[in-house]
C-alpha positions in Angstrom: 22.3 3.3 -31.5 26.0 2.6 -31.2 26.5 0.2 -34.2 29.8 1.9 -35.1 31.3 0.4 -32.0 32.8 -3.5 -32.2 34.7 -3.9 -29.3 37.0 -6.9 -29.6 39.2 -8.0 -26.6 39.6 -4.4 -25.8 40.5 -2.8 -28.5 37.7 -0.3 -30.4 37.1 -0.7 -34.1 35.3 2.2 -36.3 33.0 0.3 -38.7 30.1 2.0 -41.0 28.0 3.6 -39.1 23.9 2.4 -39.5 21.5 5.3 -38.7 18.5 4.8 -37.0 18.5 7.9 -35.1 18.1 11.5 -36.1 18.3 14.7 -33.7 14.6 16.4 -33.6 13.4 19.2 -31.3 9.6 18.8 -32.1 7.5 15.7 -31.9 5.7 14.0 -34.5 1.8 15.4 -34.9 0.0 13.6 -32.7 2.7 12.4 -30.6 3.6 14.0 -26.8 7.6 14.3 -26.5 7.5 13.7 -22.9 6.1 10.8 -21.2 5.1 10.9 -17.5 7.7 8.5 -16.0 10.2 10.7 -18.0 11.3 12.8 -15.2 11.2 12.5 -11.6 9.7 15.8 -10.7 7.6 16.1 -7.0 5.2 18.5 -7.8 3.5 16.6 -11.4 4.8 19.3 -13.0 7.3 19.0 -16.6 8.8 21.9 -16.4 11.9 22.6 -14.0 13.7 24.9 -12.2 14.1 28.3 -14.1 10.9 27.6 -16.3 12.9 24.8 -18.4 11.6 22.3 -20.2 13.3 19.3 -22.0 12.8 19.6 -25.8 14.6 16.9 -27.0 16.2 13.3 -26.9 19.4 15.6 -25.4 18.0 17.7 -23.0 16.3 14.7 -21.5 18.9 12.5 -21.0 21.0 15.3 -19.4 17.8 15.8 -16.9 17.1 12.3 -16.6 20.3 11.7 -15.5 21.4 15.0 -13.9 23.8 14.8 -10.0 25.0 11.2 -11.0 28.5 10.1 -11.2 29.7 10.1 -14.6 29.8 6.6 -15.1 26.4 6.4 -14.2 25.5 9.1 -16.9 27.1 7.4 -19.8 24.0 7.7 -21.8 24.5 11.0 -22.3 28.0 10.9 -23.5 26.6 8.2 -26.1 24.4 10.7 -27.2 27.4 13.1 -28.0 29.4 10.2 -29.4 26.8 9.4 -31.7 25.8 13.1 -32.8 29.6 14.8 -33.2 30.5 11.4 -35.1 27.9 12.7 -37.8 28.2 15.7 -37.6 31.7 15.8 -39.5 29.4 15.5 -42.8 26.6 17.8 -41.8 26.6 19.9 -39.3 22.8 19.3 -38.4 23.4 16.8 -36.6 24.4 18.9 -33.7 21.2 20.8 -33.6 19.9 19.5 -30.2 23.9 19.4 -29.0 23.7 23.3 -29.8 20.6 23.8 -28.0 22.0 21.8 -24.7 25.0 22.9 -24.5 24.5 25.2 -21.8 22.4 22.7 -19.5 25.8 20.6 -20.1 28.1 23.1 -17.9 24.9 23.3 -15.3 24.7 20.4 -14.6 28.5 19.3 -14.7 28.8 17.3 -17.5 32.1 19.2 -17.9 34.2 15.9 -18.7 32.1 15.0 -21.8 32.3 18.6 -22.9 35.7 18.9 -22.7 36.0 16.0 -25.1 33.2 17.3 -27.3 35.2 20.0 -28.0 38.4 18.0 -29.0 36.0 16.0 -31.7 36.6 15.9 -35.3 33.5 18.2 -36.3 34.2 21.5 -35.0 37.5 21.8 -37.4 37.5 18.6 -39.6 35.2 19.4 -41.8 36.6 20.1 -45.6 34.3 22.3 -48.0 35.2 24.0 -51.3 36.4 27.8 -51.8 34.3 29.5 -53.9 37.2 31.0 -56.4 36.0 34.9 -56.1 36.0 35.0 -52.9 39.9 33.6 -52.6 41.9 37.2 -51.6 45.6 37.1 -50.2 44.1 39.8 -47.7 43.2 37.0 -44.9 47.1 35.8 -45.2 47.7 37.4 -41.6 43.8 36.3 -40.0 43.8 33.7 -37.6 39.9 33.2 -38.0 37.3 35.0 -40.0 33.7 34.4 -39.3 31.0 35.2 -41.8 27.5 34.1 -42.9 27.3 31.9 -45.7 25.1 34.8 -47.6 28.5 37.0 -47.8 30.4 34.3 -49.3 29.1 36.1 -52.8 32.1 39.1 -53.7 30.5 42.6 -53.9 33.8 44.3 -55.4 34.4 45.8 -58.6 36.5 44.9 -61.3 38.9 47.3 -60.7 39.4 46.4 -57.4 40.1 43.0 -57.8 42.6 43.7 -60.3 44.0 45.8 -57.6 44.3 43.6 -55.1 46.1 40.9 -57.7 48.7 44.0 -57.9 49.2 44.5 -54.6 49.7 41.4 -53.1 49.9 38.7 -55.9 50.3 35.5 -53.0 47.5 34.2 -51.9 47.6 32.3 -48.6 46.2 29.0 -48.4 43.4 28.8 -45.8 40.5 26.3 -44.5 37.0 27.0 -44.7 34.7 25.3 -42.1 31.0 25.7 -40.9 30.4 26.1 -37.0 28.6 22.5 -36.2 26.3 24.5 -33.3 23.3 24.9 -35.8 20.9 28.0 -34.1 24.1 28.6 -31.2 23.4 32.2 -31.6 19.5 32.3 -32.3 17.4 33.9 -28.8 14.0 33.3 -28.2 13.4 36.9 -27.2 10.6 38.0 -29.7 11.2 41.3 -31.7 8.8 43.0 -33.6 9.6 44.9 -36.6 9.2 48.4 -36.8 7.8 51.1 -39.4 10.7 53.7 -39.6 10.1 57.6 -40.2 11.7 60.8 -39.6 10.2 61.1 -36.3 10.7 57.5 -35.2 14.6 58.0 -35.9 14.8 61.6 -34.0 13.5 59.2 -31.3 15.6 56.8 -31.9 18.7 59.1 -32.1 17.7 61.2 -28.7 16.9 57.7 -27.0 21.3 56.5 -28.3 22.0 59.8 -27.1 20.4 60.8 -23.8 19.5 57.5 -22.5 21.1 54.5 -21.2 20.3 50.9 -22.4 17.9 48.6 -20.2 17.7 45.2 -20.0 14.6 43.8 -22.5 14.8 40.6 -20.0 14.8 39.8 -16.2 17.4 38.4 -14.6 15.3 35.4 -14.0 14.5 35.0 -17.8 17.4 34.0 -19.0 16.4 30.8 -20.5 15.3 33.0 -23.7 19.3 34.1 -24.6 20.4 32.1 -27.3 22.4 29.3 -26.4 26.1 30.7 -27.2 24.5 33.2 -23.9 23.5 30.6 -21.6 26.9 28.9 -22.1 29.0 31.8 -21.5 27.2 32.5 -18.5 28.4 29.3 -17.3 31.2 30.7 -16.4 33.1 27.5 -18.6 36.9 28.4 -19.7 37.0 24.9 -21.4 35.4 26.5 -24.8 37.5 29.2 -25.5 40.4 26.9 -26.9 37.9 25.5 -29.9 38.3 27.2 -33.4 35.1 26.9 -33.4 34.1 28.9 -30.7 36.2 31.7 -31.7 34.9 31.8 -34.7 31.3 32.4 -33.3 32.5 35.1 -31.3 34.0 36.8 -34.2 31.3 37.1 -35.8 29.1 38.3 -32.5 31.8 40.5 -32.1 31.2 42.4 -35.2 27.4 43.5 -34.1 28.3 44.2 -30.5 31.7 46.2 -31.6 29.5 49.5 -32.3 27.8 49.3 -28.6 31.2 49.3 -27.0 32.6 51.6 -29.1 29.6 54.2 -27.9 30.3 53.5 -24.4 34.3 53.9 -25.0 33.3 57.5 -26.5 31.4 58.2 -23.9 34.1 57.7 -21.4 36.7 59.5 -23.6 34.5 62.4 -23.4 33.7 61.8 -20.1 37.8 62.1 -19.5 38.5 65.0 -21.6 36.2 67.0 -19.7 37.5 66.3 -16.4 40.9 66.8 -17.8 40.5 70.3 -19.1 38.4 71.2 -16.3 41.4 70.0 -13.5 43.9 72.1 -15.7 42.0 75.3 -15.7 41.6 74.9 -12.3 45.2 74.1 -11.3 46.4 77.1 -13.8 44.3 79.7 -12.1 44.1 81.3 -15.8 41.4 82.6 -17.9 42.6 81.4 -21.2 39.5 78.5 -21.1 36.2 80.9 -21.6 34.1 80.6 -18.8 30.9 79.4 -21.2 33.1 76.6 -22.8 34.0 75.5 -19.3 30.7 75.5 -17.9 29.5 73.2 -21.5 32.4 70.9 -20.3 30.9 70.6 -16.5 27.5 69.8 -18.0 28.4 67.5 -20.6 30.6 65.7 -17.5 27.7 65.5 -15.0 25.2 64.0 -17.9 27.9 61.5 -18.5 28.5 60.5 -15.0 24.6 59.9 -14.6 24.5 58.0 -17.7 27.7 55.6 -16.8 26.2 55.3 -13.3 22.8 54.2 -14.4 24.0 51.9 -16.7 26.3 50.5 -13.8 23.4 50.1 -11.6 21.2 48.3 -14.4 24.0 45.8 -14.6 24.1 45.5 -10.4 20.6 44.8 -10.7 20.4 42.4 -13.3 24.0 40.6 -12.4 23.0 40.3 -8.6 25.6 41.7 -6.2 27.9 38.4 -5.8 28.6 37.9 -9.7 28.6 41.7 -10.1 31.2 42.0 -7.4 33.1 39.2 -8.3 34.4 41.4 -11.5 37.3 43.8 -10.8 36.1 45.4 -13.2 32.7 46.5 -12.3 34.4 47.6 -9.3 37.0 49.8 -10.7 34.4 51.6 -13.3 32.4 52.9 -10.2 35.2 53.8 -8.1 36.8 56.0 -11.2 33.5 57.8 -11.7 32.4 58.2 -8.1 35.7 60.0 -7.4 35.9 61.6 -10.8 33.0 63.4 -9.8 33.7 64.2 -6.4 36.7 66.1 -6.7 34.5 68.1 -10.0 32.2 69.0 -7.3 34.8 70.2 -5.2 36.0 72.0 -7.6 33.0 73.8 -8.6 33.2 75.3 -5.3 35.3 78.3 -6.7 33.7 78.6 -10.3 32.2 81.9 -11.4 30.6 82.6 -14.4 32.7 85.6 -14.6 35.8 84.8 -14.8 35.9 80.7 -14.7 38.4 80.0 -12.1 40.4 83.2 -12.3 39.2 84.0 -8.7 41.1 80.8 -7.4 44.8 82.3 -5.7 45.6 79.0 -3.3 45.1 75.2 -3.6 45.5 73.1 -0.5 48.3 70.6 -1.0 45.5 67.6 0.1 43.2 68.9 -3.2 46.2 68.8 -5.2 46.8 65.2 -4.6 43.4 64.3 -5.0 43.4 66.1 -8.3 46.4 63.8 -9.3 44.5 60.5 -7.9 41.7 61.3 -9.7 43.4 62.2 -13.0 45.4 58.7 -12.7 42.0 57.0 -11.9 40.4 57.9 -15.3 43.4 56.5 -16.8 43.5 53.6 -15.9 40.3 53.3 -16.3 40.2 54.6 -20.2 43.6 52.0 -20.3 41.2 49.2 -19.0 38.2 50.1 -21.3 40.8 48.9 -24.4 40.6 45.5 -22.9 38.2 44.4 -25.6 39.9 45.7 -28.6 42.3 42.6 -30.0 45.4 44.7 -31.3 45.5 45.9 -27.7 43.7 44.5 -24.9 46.0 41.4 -25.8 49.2 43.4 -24.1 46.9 44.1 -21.5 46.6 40.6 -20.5 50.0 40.0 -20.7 50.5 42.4 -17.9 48.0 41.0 -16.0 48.9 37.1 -16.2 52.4 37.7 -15.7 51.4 39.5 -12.6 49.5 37.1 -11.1 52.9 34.6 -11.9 55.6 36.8 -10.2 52.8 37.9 -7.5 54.4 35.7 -4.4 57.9 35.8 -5.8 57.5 40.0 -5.7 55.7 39.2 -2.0 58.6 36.9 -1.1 61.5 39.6 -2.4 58.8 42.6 -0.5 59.9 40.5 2.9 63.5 40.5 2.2 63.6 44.3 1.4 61.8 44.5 4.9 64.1 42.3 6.6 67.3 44.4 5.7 65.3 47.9 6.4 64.1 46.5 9.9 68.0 45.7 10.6 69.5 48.8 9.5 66.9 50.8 11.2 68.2 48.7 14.1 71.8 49.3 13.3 71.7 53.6 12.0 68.8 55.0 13.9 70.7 56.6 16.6 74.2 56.5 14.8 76.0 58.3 18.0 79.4 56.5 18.0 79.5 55.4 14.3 81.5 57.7 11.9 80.4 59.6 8.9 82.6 60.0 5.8 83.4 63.9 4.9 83.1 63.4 0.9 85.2 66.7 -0.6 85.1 67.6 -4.0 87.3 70.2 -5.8 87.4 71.5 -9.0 88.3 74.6 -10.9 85.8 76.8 -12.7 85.9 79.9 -15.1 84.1 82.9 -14.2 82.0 84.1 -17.1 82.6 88.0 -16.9 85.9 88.2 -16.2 87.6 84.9 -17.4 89.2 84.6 -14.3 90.0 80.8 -12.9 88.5 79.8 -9.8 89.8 76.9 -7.5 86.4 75.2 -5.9 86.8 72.7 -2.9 83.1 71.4 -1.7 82.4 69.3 1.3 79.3 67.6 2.0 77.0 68.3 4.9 75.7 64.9 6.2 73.6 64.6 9.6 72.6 61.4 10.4 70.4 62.5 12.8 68.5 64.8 11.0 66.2 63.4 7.5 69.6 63.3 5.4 69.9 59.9 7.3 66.8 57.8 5.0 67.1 55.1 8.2 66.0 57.3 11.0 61.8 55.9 10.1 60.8 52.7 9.2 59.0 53.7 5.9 61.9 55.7 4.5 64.2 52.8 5.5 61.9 50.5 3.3 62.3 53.1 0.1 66.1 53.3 0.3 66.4 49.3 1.0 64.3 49.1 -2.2 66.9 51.2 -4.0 69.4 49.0 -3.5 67.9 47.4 -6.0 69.2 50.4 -9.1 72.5 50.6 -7.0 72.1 52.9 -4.5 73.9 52.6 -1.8 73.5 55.5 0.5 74.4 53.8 3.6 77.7 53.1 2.0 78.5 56.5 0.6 77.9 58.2 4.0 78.7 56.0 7.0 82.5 54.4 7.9 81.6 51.6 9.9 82.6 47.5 9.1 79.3 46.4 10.2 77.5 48.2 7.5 80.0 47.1 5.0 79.0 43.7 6.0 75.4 43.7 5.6 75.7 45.8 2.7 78.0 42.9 0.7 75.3 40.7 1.9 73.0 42.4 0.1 73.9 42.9 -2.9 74.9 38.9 -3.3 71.5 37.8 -2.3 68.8 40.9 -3.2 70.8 41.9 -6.6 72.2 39.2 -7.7 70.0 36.1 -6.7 66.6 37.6 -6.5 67.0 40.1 -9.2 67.9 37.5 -12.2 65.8 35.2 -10.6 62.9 37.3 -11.1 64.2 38.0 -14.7 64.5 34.2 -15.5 60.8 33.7 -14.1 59.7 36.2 -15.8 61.0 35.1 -19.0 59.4 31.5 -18.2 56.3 33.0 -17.6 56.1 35.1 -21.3 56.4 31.6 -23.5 53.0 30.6 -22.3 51.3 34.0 -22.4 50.3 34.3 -25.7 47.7 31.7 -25.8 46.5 32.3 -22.4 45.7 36.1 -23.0 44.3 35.2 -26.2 41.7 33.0 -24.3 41.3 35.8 -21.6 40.1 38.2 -24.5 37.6 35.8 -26.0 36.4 35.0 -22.6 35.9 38.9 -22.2 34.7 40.0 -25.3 32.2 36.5 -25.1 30.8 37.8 -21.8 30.2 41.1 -22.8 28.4 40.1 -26.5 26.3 37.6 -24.0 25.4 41.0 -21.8 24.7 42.7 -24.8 22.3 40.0 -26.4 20.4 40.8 -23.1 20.0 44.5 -23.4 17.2 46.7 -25.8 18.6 47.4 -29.0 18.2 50.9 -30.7 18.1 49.6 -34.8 17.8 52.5 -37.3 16.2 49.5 -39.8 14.6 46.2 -39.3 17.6 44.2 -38.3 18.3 41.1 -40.2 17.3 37.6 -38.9 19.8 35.6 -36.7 22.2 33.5 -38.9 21.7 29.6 -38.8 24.8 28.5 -39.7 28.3 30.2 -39.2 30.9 29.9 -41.4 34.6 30.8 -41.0 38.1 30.6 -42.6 41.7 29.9 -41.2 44.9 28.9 -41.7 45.4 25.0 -42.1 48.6 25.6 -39.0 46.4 26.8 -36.3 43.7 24.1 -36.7 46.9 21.5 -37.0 48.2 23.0 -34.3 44.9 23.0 -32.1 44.6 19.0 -32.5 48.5 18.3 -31.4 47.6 20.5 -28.0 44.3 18.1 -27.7 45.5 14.9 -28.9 45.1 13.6 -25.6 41.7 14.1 -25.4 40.8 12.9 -28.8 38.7 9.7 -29.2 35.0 8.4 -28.1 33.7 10.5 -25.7 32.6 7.6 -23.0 35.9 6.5 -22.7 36.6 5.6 -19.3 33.3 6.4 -18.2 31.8 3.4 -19.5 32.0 1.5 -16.3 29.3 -0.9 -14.7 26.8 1.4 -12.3 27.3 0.7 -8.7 24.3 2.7 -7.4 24.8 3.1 -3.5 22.7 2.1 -0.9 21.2 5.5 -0.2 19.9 6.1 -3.6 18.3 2.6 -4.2 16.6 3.7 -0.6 15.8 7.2 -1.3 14.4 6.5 -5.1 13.7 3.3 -6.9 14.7 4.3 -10.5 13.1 1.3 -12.2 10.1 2.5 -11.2 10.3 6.1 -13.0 12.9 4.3 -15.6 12.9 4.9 -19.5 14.3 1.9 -20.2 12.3 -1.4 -20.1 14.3 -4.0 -18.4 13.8 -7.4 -18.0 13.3 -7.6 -14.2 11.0 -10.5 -12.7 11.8 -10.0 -9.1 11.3 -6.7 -9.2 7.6 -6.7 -7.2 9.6 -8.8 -4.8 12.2 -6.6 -4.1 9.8 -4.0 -3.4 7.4 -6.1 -1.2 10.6 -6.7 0.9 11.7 -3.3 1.0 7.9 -2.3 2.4 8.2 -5.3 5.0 11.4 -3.9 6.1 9.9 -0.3 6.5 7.1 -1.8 8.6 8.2 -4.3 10.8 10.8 -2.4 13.1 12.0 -5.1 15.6 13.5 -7.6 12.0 14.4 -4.7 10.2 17.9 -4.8 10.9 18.2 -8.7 10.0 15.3 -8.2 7.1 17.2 -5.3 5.4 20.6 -6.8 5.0 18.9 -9.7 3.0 17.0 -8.0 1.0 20.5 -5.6 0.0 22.4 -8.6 -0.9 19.6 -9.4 -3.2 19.1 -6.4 -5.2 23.2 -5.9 -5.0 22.8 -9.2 -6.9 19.9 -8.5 -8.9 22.0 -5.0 -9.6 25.0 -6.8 -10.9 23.0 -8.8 -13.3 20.8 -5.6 -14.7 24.1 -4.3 -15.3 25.9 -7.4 -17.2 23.2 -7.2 -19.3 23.1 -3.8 -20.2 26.9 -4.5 -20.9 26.9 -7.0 -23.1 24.3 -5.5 -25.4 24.4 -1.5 -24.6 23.3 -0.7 -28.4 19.6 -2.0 -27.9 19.0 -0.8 -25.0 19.9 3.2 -25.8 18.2 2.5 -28.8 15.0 0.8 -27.4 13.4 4.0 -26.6 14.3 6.3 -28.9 13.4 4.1 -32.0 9.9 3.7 -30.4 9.9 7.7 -30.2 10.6 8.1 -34.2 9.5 5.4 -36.5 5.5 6.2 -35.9 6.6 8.4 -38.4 3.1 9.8 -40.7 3.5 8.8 -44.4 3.2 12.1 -45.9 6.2 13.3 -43.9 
């Protein structure tokens, strides 16, 4: 396979490469793809665990070799090697790499991934601009993803002329093809539809009314597409790749409209309990009492919608990945409470006079009110996650969070230190003094312009709740102030023991900790950018895979699935991506190609020249196994028996391997060339 590898003394030389290989996923007429010493499988079956089946030289290899150490699984990072390598010229060549890219994070291939994704194809390629389509409106787009079909400009004369008005400098960007051929295709059948008026008033009360199900179990997942399967692999690795983020720009722009609805749902949802609370808190009539009870109705319907779809995605997540997103979490607890407190409310609503009849709130229902109301804002905040121009910010808040996290846990002990030890020191303040502040001041009295001479003095007990150190949680607040310079226990106590602990203070929690926290936080920001950028792709990637998964209401037919993705950029960013993964570049069995050392326990457990694909020249291999079956039988020489026949296939072991060393290209290719050249001559 490998002929564009001539290793000299250690060094690695790129020559011409000879092809003898293409990728297929179908076998020749006639011809069975899998053979039955392909796999190792205990039950005579071909198919494995969740209803897979290996459909190509790919997703065999990955099988064949699957909970091996990497160096024993180098055959499958040749197969990468060998298909990204051609890929630079035609993306095809990735077509059974697309299709096995999720069983790659499965079964922790994660190394060779990581270097697949640093290769030359997914942002090397070079192809021309068609000259209408060049606008200087892209100037500010990182990545713009498109099928090749809307390459063709739809825009009139006038506007073009327009646009050469308005911003005469084009920017000069890169257009490149995703080399995933099919990444976004599913194998979930869809039948097309005849559309008429009544089918669409169905269709329309179905959007409206009814809340999306899942069109697949949560068992049948292997029929997502595989850009699906591989986000569900929970992977962070992919979301650095131009590539990638090109593909889910251009899901993106079909799933955009779904979470749009559900956004406008929740808006609604919020506005409703909004004007609701307020009427209810005002006591007035100025809301009529119809309009309010529309608002209670449309709110209930919306909490049963949001709910159900919440408990279609408990079901078909399962409850530990379900769980595992704060998310999920935070969407339930909003609306549970949201609707609580409504119900409580409802209480006092008559159809008279709304809540007119409502004199008195308890102080507790108040506060809940509050909670609430703050609860469906955060929760409308959080829904804005997915939108670019401002979910961005919102993961800037969150990373830099998690950052400062145990330095703000760290700086929480020291405020409790100092609160524990003037709790200690003012509590019962029965022999310390208290300063009598005076003020004095003259004033002008309004109606007869008289002058007025005012002296004030201040009325300080420090037993009483003027004294913030008399309970431990007050303490903690006023400590915490200390922070905006407030010094209370300054201000109102003459004693040198608090003057001590207050200098003390204000060295170590003001100065130190507070522009500590500022320089940290400051660190923290220059690596934000790219990280939250990541976090959104990963976000809006998980929720176009959920998405793929549910029924779709279409209007019309939808078209086909694109084959190829194409997308533009600005020749920086794909500069830039290969200086951050210039490390990485380079043959993707680099360091991995390393002689086997199969332990004892596996040549025990399973003889893989038995089940083998390869054909090896192995004479004493019937006499490695008649001594293996002697040692299993004969129980009083076994000990003696078995450490002979170790040393021999240790030996026999080391020369398989020499072999396969010296002349690795024949045998990957042994197989596979047997596989493809029966090919029929009127193909």
């Amino acid at each position: 396979m490998f002929d564009i590898i001539n290793k000299d003394n250690g060094n690695e030389k790129k020559e011409e490469f000879v092809i003898r290989h293409i990728p297929r996923s179908v076998s020749w007429p006639g011809k069975e793809f899998l053979r039955d010493d392909d796999l190792r499988l205990n039950n005579n079956s071909l198919v494995l665990e969740d209803n897979e089946r290996p459909e190509n030289d790919m997703e065999l290899a990955i099988y064949r070799y699957k909970g091996r150490e990497l160096k024993d699984t180098v055959v499958v990072a040749y197969l990468l090697e060998y298909y990204s390598s051609h890929a630079t010229d035609y993306a095809g060549w990735m077509s059974t790499v697309s299709r096995a890219l999720p069983l790659l994070f499965k079964y922790n291939y994660d190394d060779y991934v990581k270097r697949l994704f640093s290769k030359e194809c997914f942002a090397g390629q070079t192809h021309n601009i068609p000259t209408e389509y060049l606008t200087s409106r892209i100037h500010n787009t990182e990545f713009r993803a498109f099928e090749i079909v809307k390459l063709r400009s739809d825009k009139s004369f006038i506007s073009k002329k327009f646009e050469l008005v308005t911003s005469p400098v084009i920017s000069p960007f890169a257009f490149r093809v995703v080399p995933l051929p099919s990444f976004t295709i599913n194998r979930i059948g869809e039948k097309k539809e005849e559309y008429n008026f009544f089918r669409i008033l169905l269709k329309i009360f179905l959007f409206l009314f009814i809340p999306r199900w899942y069109k697949i179990s949560r068992d049948e997942k292997n029929l997502l597409s595989p850009f699906a399967r591989t986000i569900f692999c929970e992977n962070d690795v992919i979301y650095g790749n131009p590539a990638i983020e090109a593909v889910i720009s251009f899901q993106w722009e079909k799933a955009k409209f779904f979470f749009f609805s559900f956004f406008i749902r929740f808006l609604v949802f919020a506005i409703c309990f909004w004007v609701v609370s307020w009427a209810y808190l005002d006591h007035s009539t100025i809301i009529n009492q119809n309009f309010l009870f529309i608002l209670i109705i449309v709110f209930y319907h919306l909490s049963i919608y949001q709910l159900i779809t919440e408990a279609f995605q408990f079901q078909h997540r399962g409850p530990k990945k379900y769980f595992s997103e704060i998310f999920n979490i935070f969407d339930v607890i909003s609306i549970v409470f949201a609707v609580t407190i409504m119900t409580i409310m409802l209480k006092n609503f008559q159809f008279s006079d709304g809540f007119g009849s409502v004199k008195e709130i308890n102080n507790g229902l108040i506060v809940a009110i509050s909670f609430a109301i703050f609860l469906v804002w955060i929760e409308l905040i959080l829904y804005l996650r997915l939108i670019p121009v401002i979910g961005i910010y919102i993961y800037h808040v969150i990373i830099v969070f998690k950052k400062i996290f145990p330095f703000f846990t760290f700086m929480a002990i020291v405020i409790l230190a100092f609160a524990h030890t003037m709790i200690a020191l003012l509590k019962n303040p029965a022999n310390i003094r208290t300063k009598d502040s005076t003020y004095s001041g003259v004033v002008t009295n309004s109606l007869t312009d008289e002058l007025l001479n005012i002296k004030l003095k201040s009325d300080f007990d420090p037993t009483s709740s003027d004294n913030p150190f008399t309970s431990f949680s007050e303490a903690i607040m006023a400590t915490y102030f200390w922070t905006s310079d407030n010094w209370i226990q300054r201000d109102e106590f003459d004693f040198w023991a608090v003057d001590i602990y207050t200098f003390i203070a204000s060295v170590f929690l003001v100065l130190v900790l507070q522009n500590m926290l500022i320089a940290f936080m400051s660190g923290v920001y220059e690596d934000v950018t790219a990280k939250s950028r990541q976090i959104l792709l990963k976000h809006q990637a998980n929720f176009i895979a959920e998405y793929e998964a549910l029924r779709h209401i279409h209007f019309t037919n939808p078209e086909p699935e694109t084959k190829y993705i194409y997308y533009l950029g600005q020749p920086k960013n794909f500069q830039e991506w290969y200086q951050k993964r210039k490390d990485d570049q380079g043959v993707i069995y680099k360091d991995f190609e390393e002689k086997s050392t199969d332990t004892i326990q596996t040549y025990k457990d399973v003889n893989y020249d038995v089940v083998s694909i390869w054909n090896l020249d192995d004479d004493n291999s019937s006499k490695t196994k008649g001594k293996k079956m002697e040692d299993s039988t004969d129980s009083t020489t076994r000990l003696s028996t078995q450490e002979v026949v170790l040393n021999e296939v240790n030996e026999k072991i080391n020369e398989i391997m020499k072999k396969v060393k010296d002349d690795i290209q024949n045998l990957v290719f042994n197989e596979m060339y047997n596989k493809f050249n029966n090919v029929p001559q009127n193909l």
